[in-house]
N, C-alpha and C positions, 0 to 999 in steps of 0.2 A: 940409193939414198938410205940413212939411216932408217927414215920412218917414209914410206914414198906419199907422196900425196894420193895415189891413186893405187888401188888393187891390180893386180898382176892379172890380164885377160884371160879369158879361154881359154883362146886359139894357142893362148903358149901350151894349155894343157890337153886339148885337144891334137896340136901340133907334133907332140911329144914323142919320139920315136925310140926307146928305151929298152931295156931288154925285152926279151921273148914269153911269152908264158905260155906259149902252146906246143902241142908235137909239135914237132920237127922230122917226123919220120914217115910221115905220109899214110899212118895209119891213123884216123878219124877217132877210134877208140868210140865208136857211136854207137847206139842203146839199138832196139830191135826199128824204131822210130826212122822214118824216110829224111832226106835232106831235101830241104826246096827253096826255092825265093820267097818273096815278100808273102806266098800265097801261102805261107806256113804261118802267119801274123793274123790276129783277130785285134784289132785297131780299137776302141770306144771312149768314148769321153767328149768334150764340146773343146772347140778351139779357148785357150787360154785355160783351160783345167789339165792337171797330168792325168795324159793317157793310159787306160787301161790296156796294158799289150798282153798278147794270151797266144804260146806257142806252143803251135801242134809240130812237132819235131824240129829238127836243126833245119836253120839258114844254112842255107852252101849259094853264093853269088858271086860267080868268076867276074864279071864285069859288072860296075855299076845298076841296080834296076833303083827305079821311082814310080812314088803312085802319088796321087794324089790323094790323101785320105775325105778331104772335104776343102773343096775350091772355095776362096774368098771372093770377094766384088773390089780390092783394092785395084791401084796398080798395078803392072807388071813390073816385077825388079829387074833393073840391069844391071848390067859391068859399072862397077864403080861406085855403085847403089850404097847405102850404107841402112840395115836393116835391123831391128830389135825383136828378139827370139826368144821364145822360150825350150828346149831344147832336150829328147830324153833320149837316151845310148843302152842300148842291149847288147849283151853278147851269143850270138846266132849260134856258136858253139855250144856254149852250156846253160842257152835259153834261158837266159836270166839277166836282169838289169845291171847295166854297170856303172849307169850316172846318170843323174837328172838336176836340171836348173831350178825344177820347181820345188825340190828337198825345203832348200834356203829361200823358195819364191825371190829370183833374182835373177833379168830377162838380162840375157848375154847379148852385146850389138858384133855382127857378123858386116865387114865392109865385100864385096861382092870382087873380088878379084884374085884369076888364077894363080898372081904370086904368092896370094896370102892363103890361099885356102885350097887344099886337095880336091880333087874331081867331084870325092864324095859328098861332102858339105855342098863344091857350089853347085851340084842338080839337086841339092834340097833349095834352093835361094833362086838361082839363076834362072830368070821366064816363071820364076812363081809367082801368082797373086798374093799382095798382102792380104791377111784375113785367112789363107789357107792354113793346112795341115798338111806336109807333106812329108810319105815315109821311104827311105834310102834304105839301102843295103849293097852292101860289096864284101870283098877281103878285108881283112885286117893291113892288108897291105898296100891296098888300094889307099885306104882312109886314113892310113898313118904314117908310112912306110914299111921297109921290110922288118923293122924288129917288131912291129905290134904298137901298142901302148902297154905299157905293163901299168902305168899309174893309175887306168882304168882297170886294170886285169885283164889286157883283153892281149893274147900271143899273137903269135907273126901267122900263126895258120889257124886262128879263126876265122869268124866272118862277121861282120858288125852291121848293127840296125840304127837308124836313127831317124825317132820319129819328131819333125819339126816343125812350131808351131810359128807363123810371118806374124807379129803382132802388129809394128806399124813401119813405116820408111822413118828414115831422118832428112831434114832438108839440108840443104848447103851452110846453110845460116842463118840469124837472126831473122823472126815478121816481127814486124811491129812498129811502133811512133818511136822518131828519131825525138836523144833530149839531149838539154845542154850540158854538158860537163862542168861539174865542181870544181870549185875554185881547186880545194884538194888535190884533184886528181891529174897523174900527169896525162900528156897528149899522148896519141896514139902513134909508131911510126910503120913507115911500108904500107902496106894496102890496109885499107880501111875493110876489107873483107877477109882479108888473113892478117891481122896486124904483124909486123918481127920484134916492136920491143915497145919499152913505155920509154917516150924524152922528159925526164925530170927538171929541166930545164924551169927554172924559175916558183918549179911547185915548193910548198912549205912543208919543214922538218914535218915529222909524224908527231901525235900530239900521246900517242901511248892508248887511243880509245879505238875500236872497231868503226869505221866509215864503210859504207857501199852505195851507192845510186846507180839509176840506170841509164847507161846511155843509149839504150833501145828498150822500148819496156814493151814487152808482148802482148799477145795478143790471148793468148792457150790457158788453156787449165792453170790454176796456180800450185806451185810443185808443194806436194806431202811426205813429209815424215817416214822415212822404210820405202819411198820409193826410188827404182832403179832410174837415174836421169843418165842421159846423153849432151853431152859436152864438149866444145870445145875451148882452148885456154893458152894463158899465157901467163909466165909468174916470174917477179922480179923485184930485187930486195932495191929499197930507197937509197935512188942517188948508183945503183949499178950503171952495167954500160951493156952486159947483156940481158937475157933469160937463161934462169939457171933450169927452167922446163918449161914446154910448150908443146901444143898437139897439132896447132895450125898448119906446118908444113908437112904433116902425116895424116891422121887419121880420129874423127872423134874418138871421146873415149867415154864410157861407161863405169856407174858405179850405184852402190846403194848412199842414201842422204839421209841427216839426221840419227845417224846410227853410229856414229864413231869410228867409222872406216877413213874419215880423211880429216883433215885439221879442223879442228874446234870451229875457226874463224868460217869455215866453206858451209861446215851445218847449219849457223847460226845464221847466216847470210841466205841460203839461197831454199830453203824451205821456205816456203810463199811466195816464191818469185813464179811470174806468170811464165809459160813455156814460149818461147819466142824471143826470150831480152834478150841483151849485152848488159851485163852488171861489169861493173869496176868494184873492187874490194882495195882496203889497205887493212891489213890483217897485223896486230902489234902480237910480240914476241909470246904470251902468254896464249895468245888462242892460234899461234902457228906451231915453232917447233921449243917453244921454252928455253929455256936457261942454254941447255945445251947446241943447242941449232939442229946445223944439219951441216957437218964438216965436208962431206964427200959431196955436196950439192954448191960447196962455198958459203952458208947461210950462216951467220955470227948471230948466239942467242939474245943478240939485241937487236938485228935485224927488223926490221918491220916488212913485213912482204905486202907488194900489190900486184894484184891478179883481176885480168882482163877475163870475162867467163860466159861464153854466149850460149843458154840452156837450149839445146834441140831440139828436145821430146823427154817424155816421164812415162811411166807407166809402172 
């Protein structure tokens, strides 16, 4: 999309398997300093603050190790889990940081499955308690593939740390009291738990103003301003016949609220909304994508968009 409604994940950059930036020649180029595992990490800090990491020589981890830095009292995560983290990456090579979520305080959601996510990540998630801290270490190649990340700086023959903080789970879907739908608003169709589109079928033109109600209103915290929510959704311009974007048959998605990272019409809406709803939005041209639209999504800057939006969790 022109302008996408949503921030570009992670895991794409986490993912990232990109040129090399380390030898390549099997000579380690390492100081008088020993190599070892996790047990070269001096870990400190409380779960949900960025950990102090403090390295007595280079990481070398041919296979996967995990520790638990400090066990939570949550659940246990499974396969399939979908989990909100906050997330710091070191490079074991040249014992120094190479990314952190907490720069920008902005908890990344990790969904718990082996297609989505390298070995390394899921023995930081997978059988961990929410409320831990837990620290990884492998290859560069384990955790990315073989060229490394370079967009982290981290080459194909390093070795990578990453110490991961379970903040909470996400559920399936909406808690909370079912309401009645506005007159406004169209019906819902396909499952009522993953809907596939909106049926406009007898609803009335858009009147040019911002509408939203809830067809499930929560139960949870009411969502704040700069904070990271978990969502799922579905969006579709008045009197379509599909969805021009929707997360329902994938995976929730994450983002920061209130801050200008997605259309005007989603800030203004869903800041105070209790964590548990189903909000309906009809979003008019000015507070989605303006005069211009959004050509490559099919949106005409006259467009009015409505979006189905069921908040998971915030933090």
């Amino acid at each position: 999309m022109l302008r996408r409604l949503l921030p570009l994940p992670l895991t794409l950059l986490l993912g990232a398997t990109l040129v090399a930036c380390g030898d390549d020649s099997g000579d380690d180029g390492s100081s008088s300093s020993s190599a070892a595992g996790l047990e070269s990490l001096t870990i400190d800090g409380e779960v949900g603050d960025e950990p102090q990491v403090t390295f007595d020589g280079q990481v070398q981890a041919d296979e996967v190790e995990t520790e638990v830095v400090e066990e939570g009292d949550g659940e246990e995560v499974e396969t399939g889990d979908s989990v909100l983290t906050q997330i710091w990456i070191g490079n074991g090579y040249q014992e120094e940081k190479a990314f952190s979520t907490y720069d920008a305080d902005t908890p990344q959601l990790f969904t718990v499955d082996e297609k989505m996510l390298s070995p390394f990540f899921l023995a930081g998630l997978e059988g961990q308690k929410i409320g831990s801290r837990v620290a990884v270490a492998a290859s560069a190649e384990t955790a990315f593939g073989e060229a490394g990340n370079a967009q982290l700086g981290i080459g194909n023959k390093d070795s990578v740390v990453a110490v991961i903080d379970l903040l909470s789970s996400v559920p399936d879907g909406p808690e909370g009291q079912e309401q009645k739908a506005p007159s406004w608003a169209p019906g819902l169709q396909g499952d009522e738990e993953a809907p596939t589109g909106l049926d406009f079928s007898g609803t009335p033109k858009p009147d040019g103003s911002l509408k939203s109600a809830y067809l499930i209103e929560g139960e949870g915290e009411k969502v704040e301003k700069g904070q990271t929510i978990v969502v799922d959704y579905l969006g579709q311009v008045y009197g379509g016949k599909k969805p021009f974007d929707e997360s329902f048959s994938a995976q929730p998605t994450s983002f920061q609220i209130g801050v200008g990272g997605v259309v005007k019409g989603w800030d203004q809406t869903l800041v105070g909304v209790p964590v548990g709803s189903r909000v309906i939005m009809a979003i008019p041209p000015k507070l989605g994508y303006g005069e211009k639209g959004n050509p490559q999504a099919g949106i005409k800057g006259t467009d009015t968009l409505y979006f189905v939006v069921d908040v998971l969790a915030a933090n």
